[in-house]
C-alpha positions as CSV (number, residue, x, y, z in Angstrom):
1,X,-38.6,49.8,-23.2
2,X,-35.1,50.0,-21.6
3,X,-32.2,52.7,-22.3
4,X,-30.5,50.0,-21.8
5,X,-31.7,48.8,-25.1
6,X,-30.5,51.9,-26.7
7,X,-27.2,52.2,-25.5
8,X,-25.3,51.3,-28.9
9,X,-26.9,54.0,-30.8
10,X,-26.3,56.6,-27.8
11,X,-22.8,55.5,-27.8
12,X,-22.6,56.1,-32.0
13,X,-24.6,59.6,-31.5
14,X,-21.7,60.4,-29.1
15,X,-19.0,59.7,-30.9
16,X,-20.8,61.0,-34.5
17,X,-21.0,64.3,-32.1
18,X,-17.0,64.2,-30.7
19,X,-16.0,63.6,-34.5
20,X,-17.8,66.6,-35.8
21,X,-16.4,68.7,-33.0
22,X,-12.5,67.6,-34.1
23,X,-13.3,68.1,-37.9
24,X,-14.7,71.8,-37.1
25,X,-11.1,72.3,-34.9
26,X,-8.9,71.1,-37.6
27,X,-11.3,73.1,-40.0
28,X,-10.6,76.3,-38.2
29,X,-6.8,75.9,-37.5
30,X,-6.4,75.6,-40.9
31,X,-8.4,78.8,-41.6
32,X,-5.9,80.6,-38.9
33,X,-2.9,79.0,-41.0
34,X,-4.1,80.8,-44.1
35,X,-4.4,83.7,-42.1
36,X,-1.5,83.4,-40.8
37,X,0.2,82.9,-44.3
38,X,-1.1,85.6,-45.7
39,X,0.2,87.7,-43.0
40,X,3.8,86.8,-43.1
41,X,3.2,86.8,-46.8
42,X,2.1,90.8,-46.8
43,X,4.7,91.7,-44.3
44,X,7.5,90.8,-47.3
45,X,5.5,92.4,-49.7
46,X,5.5,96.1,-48.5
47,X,7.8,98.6,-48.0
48,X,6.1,100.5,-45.8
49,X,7.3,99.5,-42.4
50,X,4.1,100.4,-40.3
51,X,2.5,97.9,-41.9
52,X,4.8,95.3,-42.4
53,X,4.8,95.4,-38.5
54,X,0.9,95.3,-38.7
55,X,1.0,92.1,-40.7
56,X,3.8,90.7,-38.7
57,X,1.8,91.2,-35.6
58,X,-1.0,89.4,-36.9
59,X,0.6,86.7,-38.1
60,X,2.0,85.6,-34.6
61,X,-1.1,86.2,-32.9
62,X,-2.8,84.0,-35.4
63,X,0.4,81.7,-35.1
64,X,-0.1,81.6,-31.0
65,X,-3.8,80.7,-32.1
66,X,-2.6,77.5,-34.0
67,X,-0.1,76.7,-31.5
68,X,-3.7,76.6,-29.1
69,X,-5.5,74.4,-31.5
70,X,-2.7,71.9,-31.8
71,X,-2.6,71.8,-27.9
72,X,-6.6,71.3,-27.9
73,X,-6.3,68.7,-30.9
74,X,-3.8,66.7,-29.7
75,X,-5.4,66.3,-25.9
76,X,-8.6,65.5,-28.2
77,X,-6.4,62.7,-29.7
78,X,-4.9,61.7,-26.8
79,X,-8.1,61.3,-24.7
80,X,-10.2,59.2,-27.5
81,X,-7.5,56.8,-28.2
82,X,-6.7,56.4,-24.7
83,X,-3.0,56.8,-25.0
């Protein structure tokens, strides 16, 4: 039997695979937004300024994350729809 015979399936298994991979990276940026959220959201809610600084430090760094994400999701995009 050929590969050649194959070839349609392979082709679905691939793109069953790349799918899973861009659900899982618009699952997790959306984790680092409620992270992110929460953060901002803590910063207000203290009046201890030590930590409001804490919490607004974390927020950005989980903000820079997203901003990575959207870079790597939108190349994803880009690249599978030929654009």
């Amino acid at each position: 039997m050929s590969i050649l015979q194959y070839e349609g399936y392979l082709n679905k298994l691939n793109s069953l695979h790349e799918d899973y991979k861009a659900e899982t990276l618009r699952i997790q940026r959306k984790f680092l937004y409620s992270i992110c959220s929460h953060h901002r959201l803590w910063a207000t809610r203290t009046d201890n300024p030590d930590i409001a600084s804490f919490h607004t430090k974390a927020a950005d760094l989980a903000q820079e994350s997203i901003a990575q994400y959207d870079q790597i999701l939108e190349r994803y995009y880009l690249y599978h729809t030929g654009v």
